[in-house]
C-alpha positions in Angstrom: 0.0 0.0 0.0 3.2 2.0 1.0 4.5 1.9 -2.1 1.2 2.4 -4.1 0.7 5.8 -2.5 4.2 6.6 -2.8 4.0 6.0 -6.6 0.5 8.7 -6.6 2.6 10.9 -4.9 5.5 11.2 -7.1 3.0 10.9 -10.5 1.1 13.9 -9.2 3.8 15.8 -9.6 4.5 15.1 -13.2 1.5 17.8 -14.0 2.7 21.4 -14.0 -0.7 23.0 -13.2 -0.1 21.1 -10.0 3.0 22.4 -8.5 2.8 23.1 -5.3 2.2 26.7 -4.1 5.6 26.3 -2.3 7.5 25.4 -5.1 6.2 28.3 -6.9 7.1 30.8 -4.4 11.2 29.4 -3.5 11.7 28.5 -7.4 14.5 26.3 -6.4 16.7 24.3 -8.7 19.8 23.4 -10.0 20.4 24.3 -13.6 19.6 21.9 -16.2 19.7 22.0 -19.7 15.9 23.2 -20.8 17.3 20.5 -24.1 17.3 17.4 -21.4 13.5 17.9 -20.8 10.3 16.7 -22.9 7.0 18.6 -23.5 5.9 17.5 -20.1 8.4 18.8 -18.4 10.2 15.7 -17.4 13.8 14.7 -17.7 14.7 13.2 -20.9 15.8 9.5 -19.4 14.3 6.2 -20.1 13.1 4.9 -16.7 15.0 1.7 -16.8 17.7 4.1 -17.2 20.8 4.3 -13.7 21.8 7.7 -15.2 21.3 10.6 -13.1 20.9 14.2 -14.0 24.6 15.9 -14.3 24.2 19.5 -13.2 27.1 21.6 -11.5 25.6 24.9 -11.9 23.1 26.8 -9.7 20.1 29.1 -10.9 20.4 31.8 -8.2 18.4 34.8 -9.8 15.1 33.8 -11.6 13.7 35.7 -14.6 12.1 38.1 -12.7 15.8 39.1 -10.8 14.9 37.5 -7.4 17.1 35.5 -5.5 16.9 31.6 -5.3 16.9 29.2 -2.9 18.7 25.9 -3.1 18.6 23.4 -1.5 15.0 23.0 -1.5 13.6 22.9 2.4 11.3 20.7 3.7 7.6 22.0 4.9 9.3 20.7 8.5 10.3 22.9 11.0 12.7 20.2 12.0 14.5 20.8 8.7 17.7 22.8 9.7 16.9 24.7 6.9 13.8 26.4 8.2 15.5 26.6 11.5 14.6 30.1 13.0 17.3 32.7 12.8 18.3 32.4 17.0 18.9 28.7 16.5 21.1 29.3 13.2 22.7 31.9 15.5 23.5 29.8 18.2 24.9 27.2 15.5 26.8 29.7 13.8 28.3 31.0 17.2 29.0 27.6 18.5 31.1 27.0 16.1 33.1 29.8 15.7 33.8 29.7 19.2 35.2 26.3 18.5 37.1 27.4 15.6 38.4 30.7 17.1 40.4 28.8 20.2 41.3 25.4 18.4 42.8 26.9 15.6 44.1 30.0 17.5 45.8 26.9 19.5 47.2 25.1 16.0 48.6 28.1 14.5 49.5 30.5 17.6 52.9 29.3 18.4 54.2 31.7 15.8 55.1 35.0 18.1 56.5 32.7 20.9 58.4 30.0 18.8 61.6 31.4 19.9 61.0 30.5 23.7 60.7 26.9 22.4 63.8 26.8 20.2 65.5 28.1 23.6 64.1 25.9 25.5 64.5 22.9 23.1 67.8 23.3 21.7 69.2 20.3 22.0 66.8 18.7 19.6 67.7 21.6 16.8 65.6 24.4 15.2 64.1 21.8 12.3 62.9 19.3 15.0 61.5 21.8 17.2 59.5 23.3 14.2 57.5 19.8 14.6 54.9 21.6 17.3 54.1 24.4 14.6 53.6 21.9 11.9 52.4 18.5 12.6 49.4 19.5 14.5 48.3 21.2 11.3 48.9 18.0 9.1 46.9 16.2 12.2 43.9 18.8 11.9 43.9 17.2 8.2 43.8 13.7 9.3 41.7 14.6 11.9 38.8 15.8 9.2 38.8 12.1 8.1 38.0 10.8 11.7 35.3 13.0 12.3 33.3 13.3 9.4 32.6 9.6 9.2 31.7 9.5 12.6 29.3 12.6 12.1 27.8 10.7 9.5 27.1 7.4 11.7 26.4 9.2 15.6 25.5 12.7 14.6 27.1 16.1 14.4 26.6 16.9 17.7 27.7 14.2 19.5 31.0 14.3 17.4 31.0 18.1 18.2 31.1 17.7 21.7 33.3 15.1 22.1 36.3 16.6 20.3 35.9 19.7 22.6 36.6 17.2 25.5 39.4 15.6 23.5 40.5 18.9 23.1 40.5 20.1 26.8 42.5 16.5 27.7 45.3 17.6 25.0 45.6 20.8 26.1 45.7 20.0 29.7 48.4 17.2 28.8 50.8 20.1 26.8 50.5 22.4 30.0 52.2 19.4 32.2 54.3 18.2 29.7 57.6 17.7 30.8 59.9 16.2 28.0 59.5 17.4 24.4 58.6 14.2 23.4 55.1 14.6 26.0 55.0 18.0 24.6 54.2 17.0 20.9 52.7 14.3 21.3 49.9 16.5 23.1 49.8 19.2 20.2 48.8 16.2 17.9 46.0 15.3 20.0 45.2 19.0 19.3 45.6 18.7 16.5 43.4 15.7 15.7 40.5 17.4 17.7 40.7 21.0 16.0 40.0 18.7 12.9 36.4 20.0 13.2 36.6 23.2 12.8 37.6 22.5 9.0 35.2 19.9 8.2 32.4 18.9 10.4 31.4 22.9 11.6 31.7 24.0 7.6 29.1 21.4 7.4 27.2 22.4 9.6 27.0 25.8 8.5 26.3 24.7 5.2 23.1 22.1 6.4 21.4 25.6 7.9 22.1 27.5 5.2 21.2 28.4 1.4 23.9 28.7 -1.7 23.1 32.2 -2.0 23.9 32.8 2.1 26.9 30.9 2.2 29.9 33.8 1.4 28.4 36.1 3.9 28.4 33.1 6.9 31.5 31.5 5.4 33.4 35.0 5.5 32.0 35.6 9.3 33.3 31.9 10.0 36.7 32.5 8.6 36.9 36.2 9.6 36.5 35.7 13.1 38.7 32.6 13.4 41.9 34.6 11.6 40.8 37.9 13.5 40.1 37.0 17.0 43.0 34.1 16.8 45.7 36.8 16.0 44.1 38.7 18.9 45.4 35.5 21.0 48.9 35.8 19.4 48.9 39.4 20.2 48.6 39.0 23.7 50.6 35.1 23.5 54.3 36.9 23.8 53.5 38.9 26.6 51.6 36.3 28.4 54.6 33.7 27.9 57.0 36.6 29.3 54.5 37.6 32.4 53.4 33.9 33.2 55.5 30.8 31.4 54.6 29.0 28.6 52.9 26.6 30.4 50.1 29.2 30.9 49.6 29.6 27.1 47.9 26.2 27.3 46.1 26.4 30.6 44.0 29.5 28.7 43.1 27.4 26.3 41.8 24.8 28.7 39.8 27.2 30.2 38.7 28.6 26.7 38.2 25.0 25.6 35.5 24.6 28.8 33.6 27.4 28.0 32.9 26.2 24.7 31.7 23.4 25.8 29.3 24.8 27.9 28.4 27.1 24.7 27.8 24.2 22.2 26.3 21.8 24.8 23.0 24.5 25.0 22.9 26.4 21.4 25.0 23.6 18.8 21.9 22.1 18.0 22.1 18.6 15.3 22.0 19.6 11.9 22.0 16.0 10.5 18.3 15.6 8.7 16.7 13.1 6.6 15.3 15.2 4.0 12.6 13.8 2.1 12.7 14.4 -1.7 12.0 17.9 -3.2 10.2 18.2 -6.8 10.9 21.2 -8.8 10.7 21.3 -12.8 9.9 17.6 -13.6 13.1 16.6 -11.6 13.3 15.2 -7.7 16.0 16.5 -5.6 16.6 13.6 -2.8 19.8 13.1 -0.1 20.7 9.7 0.3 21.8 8.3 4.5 25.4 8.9 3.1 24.9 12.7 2.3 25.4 12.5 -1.2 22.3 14.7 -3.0 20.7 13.3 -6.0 19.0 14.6 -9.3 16.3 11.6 -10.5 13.5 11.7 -12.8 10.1 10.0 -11.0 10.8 7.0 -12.6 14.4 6.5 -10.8 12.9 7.8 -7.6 10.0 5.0 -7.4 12.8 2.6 -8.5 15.2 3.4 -5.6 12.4 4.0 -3.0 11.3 0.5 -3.9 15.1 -1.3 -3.3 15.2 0.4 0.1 18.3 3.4 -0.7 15.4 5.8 0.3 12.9 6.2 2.7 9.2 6.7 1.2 7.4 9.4 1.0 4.5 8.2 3.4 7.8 7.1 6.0 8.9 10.5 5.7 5.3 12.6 6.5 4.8 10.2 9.0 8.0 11.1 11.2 7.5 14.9 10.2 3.7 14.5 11.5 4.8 12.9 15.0 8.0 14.7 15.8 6.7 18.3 15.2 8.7 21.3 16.0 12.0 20.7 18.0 11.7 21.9 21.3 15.0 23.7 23.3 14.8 21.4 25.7 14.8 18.2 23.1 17.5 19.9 21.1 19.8 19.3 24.5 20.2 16.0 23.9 23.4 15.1 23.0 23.1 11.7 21.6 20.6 11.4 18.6 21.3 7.7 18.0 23.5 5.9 15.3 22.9 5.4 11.8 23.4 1.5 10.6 25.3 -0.3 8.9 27.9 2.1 10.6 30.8 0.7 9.1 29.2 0.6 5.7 28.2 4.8 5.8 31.8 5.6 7.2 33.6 3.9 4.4 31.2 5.3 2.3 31.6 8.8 3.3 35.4 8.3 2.8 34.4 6.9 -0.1 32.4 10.2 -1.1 36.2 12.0 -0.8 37.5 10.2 -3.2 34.9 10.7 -5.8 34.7 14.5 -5.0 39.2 14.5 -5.6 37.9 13.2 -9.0 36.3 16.5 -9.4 38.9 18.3 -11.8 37.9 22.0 -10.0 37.9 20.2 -6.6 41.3 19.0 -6.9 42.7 22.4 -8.1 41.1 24.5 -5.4 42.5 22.0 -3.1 45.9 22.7 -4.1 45.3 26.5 -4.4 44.6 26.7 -0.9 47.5 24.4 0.0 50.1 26.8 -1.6 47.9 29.7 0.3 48.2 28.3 3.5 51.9 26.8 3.0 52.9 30.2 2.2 51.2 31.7 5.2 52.9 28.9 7.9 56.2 30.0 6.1 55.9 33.0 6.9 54.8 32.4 10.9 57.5 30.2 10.8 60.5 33.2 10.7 58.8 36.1 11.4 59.3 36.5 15.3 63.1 35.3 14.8 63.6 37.9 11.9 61.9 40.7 14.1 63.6 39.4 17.1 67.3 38.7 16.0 67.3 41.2 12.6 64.9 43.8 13.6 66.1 43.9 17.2 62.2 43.6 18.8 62.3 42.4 22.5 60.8 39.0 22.6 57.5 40.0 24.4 56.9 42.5 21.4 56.9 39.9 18.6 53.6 39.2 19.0 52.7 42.6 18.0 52.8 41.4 14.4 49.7 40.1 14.8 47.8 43.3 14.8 48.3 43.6 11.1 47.4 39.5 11.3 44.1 41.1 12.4 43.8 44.1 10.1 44.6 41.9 7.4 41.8 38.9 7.9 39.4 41.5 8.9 39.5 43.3 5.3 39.9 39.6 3.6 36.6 39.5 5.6 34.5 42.2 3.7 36.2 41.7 0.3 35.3 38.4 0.2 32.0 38.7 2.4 29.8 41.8 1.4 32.1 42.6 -1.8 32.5 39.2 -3.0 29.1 38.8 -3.1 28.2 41.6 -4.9 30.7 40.5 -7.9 29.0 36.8 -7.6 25.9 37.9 -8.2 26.5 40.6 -10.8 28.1 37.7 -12.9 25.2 35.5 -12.4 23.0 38.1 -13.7 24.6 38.8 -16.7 24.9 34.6 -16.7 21.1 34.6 -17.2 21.0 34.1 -13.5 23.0 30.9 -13.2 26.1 30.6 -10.7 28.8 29.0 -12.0 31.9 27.7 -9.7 33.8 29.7 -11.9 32.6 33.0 -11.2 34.2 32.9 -7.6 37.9 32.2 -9.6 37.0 35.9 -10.8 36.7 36.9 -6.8 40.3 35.2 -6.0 42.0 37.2 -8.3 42.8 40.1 -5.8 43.9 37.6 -3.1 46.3 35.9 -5.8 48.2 39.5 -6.6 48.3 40.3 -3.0 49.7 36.7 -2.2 52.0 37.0 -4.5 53.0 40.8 -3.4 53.0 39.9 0.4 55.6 37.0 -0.2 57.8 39.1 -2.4 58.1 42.2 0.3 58.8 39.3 2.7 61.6 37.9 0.6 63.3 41.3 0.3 63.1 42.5 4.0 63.4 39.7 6.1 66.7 39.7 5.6 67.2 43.5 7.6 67.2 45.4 4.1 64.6 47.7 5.1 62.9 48.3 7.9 60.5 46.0 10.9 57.4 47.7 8.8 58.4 45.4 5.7 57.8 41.9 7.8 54.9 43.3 9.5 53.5 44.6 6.1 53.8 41.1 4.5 51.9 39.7 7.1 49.1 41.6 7.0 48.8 41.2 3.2 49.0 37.3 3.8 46.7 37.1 6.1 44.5 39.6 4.3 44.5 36.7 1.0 44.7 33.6 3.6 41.3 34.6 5.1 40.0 35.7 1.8 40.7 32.5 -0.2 39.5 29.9 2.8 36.2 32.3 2.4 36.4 32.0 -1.4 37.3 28.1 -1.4 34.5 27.1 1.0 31.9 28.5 -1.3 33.4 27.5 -4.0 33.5 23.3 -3.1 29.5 23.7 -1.9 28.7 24.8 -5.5 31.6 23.0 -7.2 30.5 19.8 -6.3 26.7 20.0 -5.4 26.6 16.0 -4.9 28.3 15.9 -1.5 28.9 19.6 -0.4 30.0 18.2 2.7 32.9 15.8 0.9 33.9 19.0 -1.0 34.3 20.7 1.7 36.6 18.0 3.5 38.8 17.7 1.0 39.3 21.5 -0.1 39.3 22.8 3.1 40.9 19.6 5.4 43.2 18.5 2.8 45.1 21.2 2.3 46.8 20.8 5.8 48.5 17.5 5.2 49.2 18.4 1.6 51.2 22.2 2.7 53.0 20.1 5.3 55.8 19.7 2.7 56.3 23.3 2.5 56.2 24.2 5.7 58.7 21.5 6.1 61.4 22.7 3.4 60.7 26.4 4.4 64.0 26.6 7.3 65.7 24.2 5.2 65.7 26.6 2.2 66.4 29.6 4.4 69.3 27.6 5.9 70.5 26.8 2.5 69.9 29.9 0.6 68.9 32.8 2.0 65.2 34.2 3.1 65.4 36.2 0.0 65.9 33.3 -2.4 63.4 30.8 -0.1 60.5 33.1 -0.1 60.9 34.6 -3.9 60.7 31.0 -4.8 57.0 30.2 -2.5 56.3 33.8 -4.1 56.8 31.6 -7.9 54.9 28.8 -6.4 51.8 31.2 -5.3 51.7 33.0 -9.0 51.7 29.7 -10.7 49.2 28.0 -8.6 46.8 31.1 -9.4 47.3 31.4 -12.9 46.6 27.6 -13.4 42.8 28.7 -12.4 42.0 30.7 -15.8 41.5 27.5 -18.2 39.1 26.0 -14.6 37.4 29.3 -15.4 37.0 29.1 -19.5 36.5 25.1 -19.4 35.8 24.2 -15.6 32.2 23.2 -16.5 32.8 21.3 -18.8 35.6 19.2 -17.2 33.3 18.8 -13.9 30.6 17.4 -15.9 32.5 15.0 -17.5 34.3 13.9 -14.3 30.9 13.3 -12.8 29.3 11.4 -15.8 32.5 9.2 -15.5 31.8 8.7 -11.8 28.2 7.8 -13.0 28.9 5.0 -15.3 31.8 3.7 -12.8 29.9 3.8 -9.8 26.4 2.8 -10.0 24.7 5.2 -6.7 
């Protein structure tokens, strides 16, 4: 009977003078060739046919010059996309929290490196470097812990127990007494700030629309550069007043209020959506997370071998679990998905198949070089204003004011300006986005990469004066904050089949990847000189951005290709 009124349901849509009211109004779809559809409105696929509809691009301004909405929502108020805007907030705020003091933690040991390399020096300045750098390749292997996991328990429950692995690490580093105990802590840090580059993106993204994405993206990223060089500001002279030891026993106590933050406002994002019909075409997301395009044929062929729920299943459990209350939304455990082993491999799975994406892969390695570049840099600078620039030790951290000046302008260019750009070239697109268009946005970031390595190169060697170094900072961290901005959006619309695998391997992989130049970046100085070392990331950077104009001219195209490839290999 189940399956009888599931198979009314989906044929009553095939009529356009019955589209919902809803529908109507939100107008929401991805763009599709109008060539691909018959008279009727329906896709152009025979219905024994496994194809799915390939679509990369997103129709974000309608005909009348209103803004779209995709994905579709759900007429549930349970759907975290019709979450009301002080629940969003308290999601949006949770994480950033998160971000802000994990990742201030990973990437803060810049302005007080040089009271490490004291007091390690019998292990040498290239093994001491280890605490800057392999927590950031662990924050990349931690991504592929948790999103699995966040797939099978939840994203809450992951959430809040990588705030408690975090505490543990962070308490461990503040008692450490060997160097050996000392790192071996920061990669348990490192492992738990995974999070903030994987599993909290996705989050943002589950609450929010394509078209809302820069602007909460750019207040993600923003406030985790900003507020974290804020913490390296005050680091030096807190290491000079109270010990290192104190550095991490702030964090503990920053750490616990988190906690305390996410337990009562991160509210679970995960949602079992049930299928969306717009334009002869039904938009469904599989347990696995991966979105599909289907004609109604496909859709009563997969409801009926079990890889969806039905429609009836799904108004059902809408009907009895009504709005979610703020007490209900406390619950940390919202029980485990099965076969658990089975949707973990296949969400690593779902990584794979979005590195096959030719535009995927290159923005991955964009923002490797970016943030190589930018550990490079943190990697010298409090030496070169300490020993060349003759700065007292507690001072160094006073680089990271233009640190903060820098990500807070990479904030609005890519935020409210970005924006602005991304839409007027959807507009003149006929209203459709196209991955590329945000290529057009990283051009500004690219040139002042480029510049910020370059006046690096040429000063960090004493030739000028301590504004040269502190300049080059806060041009990197100006492009840094910009392209993480520009690269999240980017991978959502990229890759619309597993937004949440883009966004894992863009914005995670790039910190296992850049561990290779963070790596050779003392060797090279060593070697060389900081002139020739950082002219030659400053090569690297130029090259890595000019490889992005044929992904703007023939990106599409190659995308589409991939993704008809990954079709025919692997049925879905």
């Amino acid at each position: 009977m189940a399956d009888a009124h599931d198979s009314n349901m989906i044929q009553s849509h095939r009529q356009p003078d019955e589209q919902s009211s809803l529908d109507e109004k939100k107008s929401d779809l991805v763009h599709t060739n109008t060539a691909n559809f018959d008279s009727d409105g329906l896709a152009k696929l025979p219905s024994s046919s496994s194809a799915e509809i390939v679509a990369t691009n997103v129709q974000l301004v309608d005909d009348n010059g209103e803004t779209q909405r995709w994905p579709i929502p759900s007429s549930s108020p349970r759907d975290p996309l019709n979450y009301n805007k002080w629940r969003k907030l308290g999601i949006v705020i949770s994480c950033c929290w998160f971000s802000i003091f994990s990742l201030a933690l990973i990437g803060g040991l810049g302005p007080i490196m040089s009271t490490f390399y004291g007091l390690y020096h019998e292990q040498g300045p290239e093994k001491v470097t280890w605490l800057s750098t392999l927590p950031s390749v662990m924050v990349g292997l931690g991504n592929l812990i948790v999103l699995p996991l966040s797939m099978v328990f939840g994203r809450r429950p992951v959430a809040l127990c990588a705030t408690v692995v975090l505490i543990a690490g962070c308490t461990g580093s503040a008692v450490a007494q060997t160097f050996e105990q000392h790192l071996a802590t920061r990669i348990v840090q490192g492992l738990a700030a995974g999070i903030s580059e994987s599993l909290l993106p996705l989050m943002i993204t589950e609450i929010s629309f394509v078209h809302e994405r820069s602007k909460i993206f750019a207040i993600y990223w923003a406030s985790q550069n900003v507020f974290s060089s804020a913490l390296n500001l005050a680091g030096s002279y807190q290491v000079a007043s109270m010990g290192w030891r104190w550095f991490y026993w702030i964090y503990v106590i920053a750490a616990a209020v988190g906690f305390v933050i996410a337990f009562f406002f991160l509210t679970e994002t995960a949602y079992d959506r049930p299928p969306q019909h717009k334009d002869g075409v039904w938009y469904v997301v599989d347990k696995y997370g991966v979105n599909h395009a289907m004609t109604a044929e496909q859709l009563q062929a997969a409801t009926r071998e079990g890889r969806f729920r039905s429609l009836s299943e799904h108004g059902t459990a809408d009907a009895e679990s009504g709005e979610l209350s703020f007490v209900g939304a406390l619950k940390p455990w919202s029980g485990m998905q099965r076969p658990a082993l089975r949707i973990a491999g296949r969400t690593l799975g779902d990584v794979v198949l979005a590195m096959m994406c030719p535009s995927i892969m290159y923005m991955a390695l964009l923002l490797t070089v970016v943030l190589g570049c930018s550990i490079a840099l943190s990697l010298t600078y409090s030496m070169v204003l300490i020993a060349v620039y003759h700065w007292v030790p507690a001072n160094a951290g006073l680089i990271a004011i233009g640190g903060m000046c820098g990500a807070f302008f990479g904030m609005f260019y890519a935020g409210p300006v970005g924006d602005r750009i991304v839409m007027a070239m959807a507009k003149r697109n006929g209203g459709v986005l196209r991955p590329g268009h945000y290529l057009v946005v990283s051009i500004v970031p690219g040139l002042i990469s480029f510049a910020s390595l370059m006046l690096y190169a040429f000063t960090a060697a004493g030739e000028a004066t301590w504004a040269g170094p502190v300049m080059a900072w806060f041009l990197n961290q100006f492009a840094f904050t910009s392209m993480l901005i520009i690269g999240s959006a980017f991978a959502t619309v990229a890759y619309p089949k597993n937004p949440g695998a883009a966004l894992l391997f863009v914005v995670g992989a790039k910190n296992i990847i850049s561990y290779g130049i963070t790596q050779g970046t003392l060797p090279m100085v060593t070697m060389h000189s900081s002139k020739w070392a950082y002219s030659v990331l400053a090569g690297v950077t130029a090259a890595a951005f000019v490889a992005g104009i044929p992904f703007y001219f023939f990106g599409d195209r190659m995308d589409k290709w991939a993704m008809r490839q990954q079709q025919r290999f692997f049925k879905r």
